[in-house]
Every structure is written in C-alpha cells, then in structure tokens.
N, C-alpha and C positions, 0 to 999 in steps of 0.2 A: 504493500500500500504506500502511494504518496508520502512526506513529511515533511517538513521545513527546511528540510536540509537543501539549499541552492545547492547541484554540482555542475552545472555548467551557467555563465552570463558573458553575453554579449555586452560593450559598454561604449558606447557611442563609437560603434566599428563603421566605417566607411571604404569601399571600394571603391575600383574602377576597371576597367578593360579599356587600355586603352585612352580616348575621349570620353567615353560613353559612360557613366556612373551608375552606379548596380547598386549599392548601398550607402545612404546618406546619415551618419551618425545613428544606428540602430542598434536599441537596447532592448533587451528582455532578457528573461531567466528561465532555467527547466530546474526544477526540483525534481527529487530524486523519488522511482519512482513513476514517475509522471509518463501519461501516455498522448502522447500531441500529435497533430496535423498541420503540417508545415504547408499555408496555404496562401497560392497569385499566378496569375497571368504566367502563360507563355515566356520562356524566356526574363523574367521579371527578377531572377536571380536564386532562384530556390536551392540548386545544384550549387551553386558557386557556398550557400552558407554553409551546405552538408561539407562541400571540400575546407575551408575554415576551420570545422569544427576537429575535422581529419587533421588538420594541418598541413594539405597540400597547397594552400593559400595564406598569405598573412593581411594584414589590414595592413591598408594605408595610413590610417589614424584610430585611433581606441585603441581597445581591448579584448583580448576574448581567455576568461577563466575557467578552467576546468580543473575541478576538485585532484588533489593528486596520487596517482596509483589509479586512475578509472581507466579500464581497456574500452574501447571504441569500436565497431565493427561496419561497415555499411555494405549495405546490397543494394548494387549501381542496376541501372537500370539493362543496360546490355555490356557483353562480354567485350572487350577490347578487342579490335579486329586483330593486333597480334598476339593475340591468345588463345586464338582460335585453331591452330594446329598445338597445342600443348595437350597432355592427356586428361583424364579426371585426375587420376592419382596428384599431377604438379600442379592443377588448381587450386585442391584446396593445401597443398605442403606452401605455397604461396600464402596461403592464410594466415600461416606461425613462422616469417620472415628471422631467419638466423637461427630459429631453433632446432631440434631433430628430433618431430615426436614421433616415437617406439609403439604408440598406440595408435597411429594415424586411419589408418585401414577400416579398425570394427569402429571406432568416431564417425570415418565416412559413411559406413552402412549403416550404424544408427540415423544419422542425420538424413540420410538419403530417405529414412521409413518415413522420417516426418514429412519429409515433403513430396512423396509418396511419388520415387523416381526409382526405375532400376536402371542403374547406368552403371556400367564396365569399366573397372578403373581403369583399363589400358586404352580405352577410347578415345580420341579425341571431341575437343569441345565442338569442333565446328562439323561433325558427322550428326549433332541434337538440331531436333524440330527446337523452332523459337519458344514454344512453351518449356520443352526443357530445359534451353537455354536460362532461360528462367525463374524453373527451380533450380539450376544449380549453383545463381547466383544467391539465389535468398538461403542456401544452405551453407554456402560459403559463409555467409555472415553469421547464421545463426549458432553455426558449430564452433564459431568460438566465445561463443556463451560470453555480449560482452556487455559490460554495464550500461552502456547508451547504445542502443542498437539504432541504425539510421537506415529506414529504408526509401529506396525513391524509385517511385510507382511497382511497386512487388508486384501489382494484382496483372501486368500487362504483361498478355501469350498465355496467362493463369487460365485452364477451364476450372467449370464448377468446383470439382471434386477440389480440385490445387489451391482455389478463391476457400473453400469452407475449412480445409486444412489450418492455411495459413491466418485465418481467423480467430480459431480456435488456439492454434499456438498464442498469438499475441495477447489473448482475453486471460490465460494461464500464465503469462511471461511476465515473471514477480519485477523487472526492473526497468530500465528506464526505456520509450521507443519514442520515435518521431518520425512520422510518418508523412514520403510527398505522396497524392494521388489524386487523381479524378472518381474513385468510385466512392460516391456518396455511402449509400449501402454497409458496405466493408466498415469505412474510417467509422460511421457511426455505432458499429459494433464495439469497438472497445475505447476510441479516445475519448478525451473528456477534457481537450481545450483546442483550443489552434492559436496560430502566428501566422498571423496574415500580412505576409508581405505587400505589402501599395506600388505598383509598378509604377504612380504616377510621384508622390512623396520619396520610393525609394527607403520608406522604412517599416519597421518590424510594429503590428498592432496587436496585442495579447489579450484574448478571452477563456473564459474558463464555460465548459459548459458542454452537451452531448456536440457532435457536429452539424446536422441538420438544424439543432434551436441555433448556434452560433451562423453559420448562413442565412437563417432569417431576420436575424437581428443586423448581420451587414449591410442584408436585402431592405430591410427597415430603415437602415439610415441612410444611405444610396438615395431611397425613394424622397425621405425627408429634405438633401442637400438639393435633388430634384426639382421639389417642391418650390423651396428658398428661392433660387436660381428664378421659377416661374414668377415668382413675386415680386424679387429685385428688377425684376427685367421691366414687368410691368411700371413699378413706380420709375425708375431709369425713363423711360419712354415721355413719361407721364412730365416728369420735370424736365425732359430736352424741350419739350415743346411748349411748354412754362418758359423755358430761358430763352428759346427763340423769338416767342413772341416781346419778352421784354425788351432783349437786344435792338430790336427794331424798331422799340418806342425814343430809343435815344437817351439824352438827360440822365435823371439819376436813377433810372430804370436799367441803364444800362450795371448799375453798380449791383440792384439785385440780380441781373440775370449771369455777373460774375458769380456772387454768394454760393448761387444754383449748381451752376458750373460746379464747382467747388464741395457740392454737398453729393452733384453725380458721382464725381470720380471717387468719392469715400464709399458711396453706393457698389459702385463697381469693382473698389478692393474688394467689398465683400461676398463678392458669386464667388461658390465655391466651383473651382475648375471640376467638371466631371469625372473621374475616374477612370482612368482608360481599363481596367478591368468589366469595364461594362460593354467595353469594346467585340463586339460580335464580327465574324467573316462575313462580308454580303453573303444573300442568296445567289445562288451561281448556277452554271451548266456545264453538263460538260457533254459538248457538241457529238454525235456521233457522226464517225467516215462516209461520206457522203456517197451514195451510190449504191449502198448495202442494204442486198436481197437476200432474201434463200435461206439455206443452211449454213450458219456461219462455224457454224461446231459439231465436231460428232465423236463420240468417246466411246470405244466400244470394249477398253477395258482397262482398269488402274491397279498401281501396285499397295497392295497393305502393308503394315509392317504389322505382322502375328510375332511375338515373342523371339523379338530383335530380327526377324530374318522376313525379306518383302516376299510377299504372294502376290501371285497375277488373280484379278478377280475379273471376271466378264460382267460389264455393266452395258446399258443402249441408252445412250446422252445424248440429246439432237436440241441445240441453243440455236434458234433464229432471233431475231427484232427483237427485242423490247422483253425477251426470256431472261430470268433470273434466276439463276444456282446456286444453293446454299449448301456449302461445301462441309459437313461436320464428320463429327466424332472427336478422341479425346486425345490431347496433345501426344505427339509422336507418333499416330498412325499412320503418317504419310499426304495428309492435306498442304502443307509448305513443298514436300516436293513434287506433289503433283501439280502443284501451279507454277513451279521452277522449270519444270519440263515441258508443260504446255507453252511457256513464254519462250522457252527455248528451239520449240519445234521436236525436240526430243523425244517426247511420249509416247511410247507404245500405244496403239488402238486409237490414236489421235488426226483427227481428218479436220483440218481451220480450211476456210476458203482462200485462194490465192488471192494476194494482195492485200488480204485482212491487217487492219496497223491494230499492233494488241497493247493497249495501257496498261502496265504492270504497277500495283502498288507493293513494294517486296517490306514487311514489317520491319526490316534491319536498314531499311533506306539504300541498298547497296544500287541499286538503280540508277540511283543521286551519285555525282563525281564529288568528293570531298576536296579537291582538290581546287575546283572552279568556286568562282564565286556566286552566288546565286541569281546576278546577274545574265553570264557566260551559260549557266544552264537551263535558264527560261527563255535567253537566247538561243540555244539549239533546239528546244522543244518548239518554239516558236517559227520554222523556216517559212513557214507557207504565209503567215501574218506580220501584222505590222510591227514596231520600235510601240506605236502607241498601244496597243492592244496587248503586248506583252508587259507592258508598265501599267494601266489599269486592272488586267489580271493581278498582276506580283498587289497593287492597293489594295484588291476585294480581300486579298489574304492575310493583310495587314503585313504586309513585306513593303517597307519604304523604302526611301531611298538609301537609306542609313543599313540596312539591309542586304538590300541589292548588292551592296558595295563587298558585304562578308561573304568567307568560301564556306562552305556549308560544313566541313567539320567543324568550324568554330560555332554553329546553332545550338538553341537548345534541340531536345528531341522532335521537344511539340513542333520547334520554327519547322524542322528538317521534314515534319509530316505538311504541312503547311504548304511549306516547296514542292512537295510531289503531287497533291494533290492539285496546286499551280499547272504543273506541268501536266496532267493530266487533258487541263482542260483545254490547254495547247495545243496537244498532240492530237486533239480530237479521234481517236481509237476507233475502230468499230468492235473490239471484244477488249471487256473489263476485266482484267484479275485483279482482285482486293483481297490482298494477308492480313488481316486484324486492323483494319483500315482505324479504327479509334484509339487503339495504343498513342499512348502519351499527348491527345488532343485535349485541349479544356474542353470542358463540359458543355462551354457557354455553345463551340462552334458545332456539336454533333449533331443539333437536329437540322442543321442547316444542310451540313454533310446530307445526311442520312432523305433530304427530300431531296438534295440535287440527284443520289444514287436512284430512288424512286422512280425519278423524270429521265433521266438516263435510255435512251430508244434503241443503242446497240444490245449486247447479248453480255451478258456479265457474269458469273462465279465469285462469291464472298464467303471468305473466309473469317470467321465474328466468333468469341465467346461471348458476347454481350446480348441477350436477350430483348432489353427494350429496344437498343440498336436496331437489329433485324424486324422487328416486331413494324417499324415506322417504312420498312420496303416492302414491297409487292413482291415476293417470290412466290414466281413459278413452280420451280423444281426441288426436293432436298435430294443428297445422297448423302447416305452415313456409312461412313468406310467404317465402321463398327459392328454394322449389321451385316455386311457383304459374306 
C-alpha cells in the first residue's frame, strides 16, 4: 500500500531537444507504493520523462531525486531494431548488466508463465509476432522485480488473454508502477492518480483519483476554460466597438476610448490559450486506386503457426470493392506474417490483381525510412500529387512544419503512426493491410481513424486487438487462424 514516503520528485526539471522545449520547470512526486498514469498528447514528452527517471537523460535545469538503493526497471514500448537478431537467453542476461546470474534460465521460464509466452531461449527476438515482441518486453522488466516499474504502452500487440494477465499482475504488484497508455479500461483497473503532462504549458499537473473520474475532471475544466474564452471574446467585441465609436467622436472621448483600449488588452491577457491536447487529426480519406474492379484478392491458403512449427491451412478468401477482412486469433499465430507476405507478393495460395498498389500499415513502422525526414517520405509517397496537397495532408495529421523538418526515428511512436497513416493516404492503395493500426495512437485521433477505414472503397484486411476499434468498421469477412 501507498505511504508518505516520497521516492522519487521531479523539481522544477526543464528540457529541450534541440530548439524545441519538452519540459518547462516540472514538479511533482511519486510516493512509494503508488500506482500512476503518466498522461498527454502525442509526442508531448512522456518517453523523454521515463528516460530521466532511467537516467539516460539529465535536465537542463532542476532536479530529479530518487530515494537511494531503489532499482528501476522499464518496459519500452518496442524492441530496438538492433536487438532484434540477439537470442531470448541475451535479452533478458541484458537485464542484470555486469552481473552473472547462475539462476537466469528457471527466472526466465517463471516470468515467461506470467506473461503467458513460450519462447525458446535460443530464438531470436526478431523470428516473435509483435505481440510477443511484447511480452517479452514487459517480462524483461518485470523479472527484475524493481521498485519503480515504468511501463510505456505495455497493452500495445497485447490480445485479451496478454491485456487481463498483465492487469492482474499490476493490481497484485505490492510497489511502485507508472504507467504510459491509451487504454482507458486497463489504467483504470489499478491506478489511482495521473501526471498529466500539458503539451501546451510543457508541464507536469498531478491528480489523485481512479483514471476515468480524473479524465472527467480534465474534461470539466477544458470545457470551463472553453466557456471563459466564449465570454471574454464576447465582452472583447462588445468594448472594440465601444472604443470605436468613441474614437470617432474626437475631444475627450477620444481619452475614454484609450481607457477601453487598455481594459481590452487586460481582457485579452486573460483567454486562456486552448490546449493543444484537444487537438484532434481532421477527418480524412484515404482515396482508393482509381480504376479498380473485380477480384482484387484471393487467398486460397495461409500458414499457422501450431506449437512453434507453421501449417499450411486451405482457406477460399475472395476481397473485391469496398470488402473488409478481419484478420484474428491470438498473438503468434501467424496474422503479422501473413500480411508481410501478402505485401510482399510472397504468399503461398495468394492471387492480388496486376497492378494492385497495396498500402501496408507494418505495427513496427518499418515501412517508414528512419533515416529520411518526414518531409522526404510524404514526398515519395506523394509522386502523383502536388508540394501542396502533400503539406495539407502532413497539417490534417498534425505534422507541421517543425515536423516535416524531423527524420522519423527521432518521432514519438504515436508521430511515426501519424506518418504512415499520412502516407497512406498519398499512396492512394487499392488493397489495405493494417497491423494493429491503433498501437501507440491517442485516443482522441481513433474514431476519426476508424470512420476514414469505414469509408475506405478498396478491399482491406485489419489486423486489431481492440474491440471497440473494429466494432466502428463494417467488416465483411473474419478468418480466425485459431479455428482453421
């Protein structure tokens, strides 16, 4: 149980990247104990405070305390791309840096039960579907049982069974956690405050309370600054035209409609700037390939993966127009690489129509060049369209200019989902493949997602642990590689 005891405070800690300022003198504290949701915007700087507390970051000014002798552990959101050929066994021996633990082995296959994976220690990491990938991050951190567990988005490539696991550990997990994520749901299972970073302020606001009432309460005073905003605006208007007419009369008329002047702009200190967390993606489209008839897809048989080794399964798949596939079963059956193989042309039993352009959404962003800037790659997705039309896309996404300018490995997750789905609507596609198309998306932008997928007139396949998600698209078809 929580107590008094502060072990970790922030104290008026400020960053930057660069120009661009990420944290502006932000205070708060975690007592020991305590189980928090570390909540804001896209990009806003959530990751940057979990490296801080790591100490792979230091402030620019402040401070940041942490009680002494606390072990630290985080489960990152994805596996580092080079880490991806190292085996199970050196992932988690990486966990206990300098040490040589003699027990390491039955640790792992304990840890493995909890998060309820069998993986082969001599495997490599990058042979796991992204759900495993997954869990083999959140077991990395949990297996070293550490006083402040830091996870960020644990729940994303999670299906059900992995989401009610993972729940359950944290609701029994006697010490301290903080938690980034979008799923409402989960966090409100076991936290009981949040830190809500202000993308627009740049700093740290602390509530105590389930997570759902603390959302409404944000939502409450959002609407109330809202409010204000309508009212100042109002009286603002009301005395311009007061001081206009005085102005005009000359004489000492013109001395009150100085006064006026003078009571507007005190007026106008006081609107509170909006919140750019209120900030939504336009509603959008994403165009299909123009001239597409017929049978765009035919699938006449995919491989499973039954107890680590794939089987051929005969299925009869036929995607024309406006058909939607709802690709399921439970992480690592083989749903990532059957849409790696379809995009590839590689699948077995697989018949796409000549000349098909297929938009690939891949959950690890690998699609995306890390290397370009985000600019350079809605520029190439872009050849058929305009300079302008690629720049009001990259706006509807909340990609400015200041954006454009960044190479996409320096994005948060969310920007990098952001970007692809950008690109998407570029490429104009006539077949959609979507990997977990919501992973690390705020909340605010999914239904907007989720009604452009809807309206969407090519032939698509989605791949989703998210229930309400899917629930808002019209599918046609399911196949459950579980039942096959």
């Amino acid at each position: 149980m929580p107590n008094n005891d502060v072990i970790l405070r922030f104290s008026g800690v400020s960053f930057s990247y660069g120009r661009k300022k990420i944290l502006d003198e932000v205070g708060f504290s975690v007592r020991r104990g305590m189980k928090l949701t570390l909540m804001g915007q896209n990009g806003a700087g959530k990751s940057t405070i979990f490296q801080m507390i790591m100490g792979e970051l230091q402030p620019e000014e402040g401070s940041i305390i942490i009680e002494k002798g606390l072990s630290i552990a985080i489960g990152k959101q994805v596996i580092p791309r080079d880490e991806l050929e190292i085996t199970v066994l050196e992932f988690f021996e990486r966990a206990f840096p300098g040490k040589k633990m003699y027990d390491i082995e039955p640790r792992i296959k304990k840890i493995l039960e909890v998060v309820h994976l069998a993986a082969p220690l001599e495997k490599k990491l990058g042979q796991f579907s992204g759900g495993q990938q997954a869990r083999l991050l959140l077991a990395q951190a949990l297996i070293q049982d550490p006083d402040i567990l830091l996870l960020d988005e644990p729940t994303n490539n999670l299906d059900k069974q992995g989401v009610a696991a993972l729940t359950q550990f944290l609701i029994d997990y006697q010490k301290t956690v903080v938690v980034i994520s979008h799923d409402a749901d989960f966090l409100n299972a076991f936290t009981k405050g949040v830190l809500y970073l202000d993308v627009f302020t740049k700093k740290i606001e602390q509530y105590v309370g389930d997570y759902l009432k603390v959302v409404e309460d944000i939502k409450a005073r959002l609407e109330r600054e809202r409010m204000l905003n309508v009212r100042l605006a109002k009286e603002i208007q009301h005395r311009k035209d007061q001081a206009n007419f005085f102005a005009q009369k000359g004489g000492h008329m013109r001395d009150v409609a100085m006064k006026m002047n003078k009571k507007i702009s005190e007026l106008e200190g006081d609107v509170v700037v909006m919140r750019q967390e209120d900030r939504t993606i336009r509603n959008f489209v994403i165009p299909c390939q123009e001239e597409v008839a017929g049978r765009i897809l035919l699938l006449t048989s995919v491989s499973v993966v039954k107890e680590h080794k794939p089987v051929s399964k005969k299925v009869n798949i036929i995607l024309k127009r406006k058909e939607k596939l709802l690709l399921a079963g439970p992480n690592g059956i083989g749903k990532t690489t059957l849409l790696k193989a379809l995009a590839s042309g590689n699948a077995k039993g697989e018949e796409i129509q000549p000349g098909i352009r297929i938009g690939y959404y891949r959950q690890d962003f690998s699609t995306l060049d890390f290397d370009k800037t985000v600019y350079e790659e809605l520029s190439d997705a872009a050849r058929q369209g305009t300079e302008e039309e690629m720049r009001s896309t990259a706006a509807g996404f909340l990609l400015d200019a200041e954006i454009l300018k960044t190479k996409i490995g320096l994005l948060s997750e969310g920007q990098k989902g952001l970007v692809a789905f950008a690109r998407l609507v570029l490429e104009r596609p006539g077949l959609l493949l979507l990997d977990e198309p919501t992973n690390h998306i705020n909340f605010r932008h999914i239904p907007v997602i989720a009604k452009a997928l809807d309206r969407y007139d090519g032939a698509m396949i989605l791949v989703s642990h998210v229930p309400d998600f899917v629930k808002q698209i019209k599918i046609t078809q399911t196949l459950d590689l579980e039942v096959l």
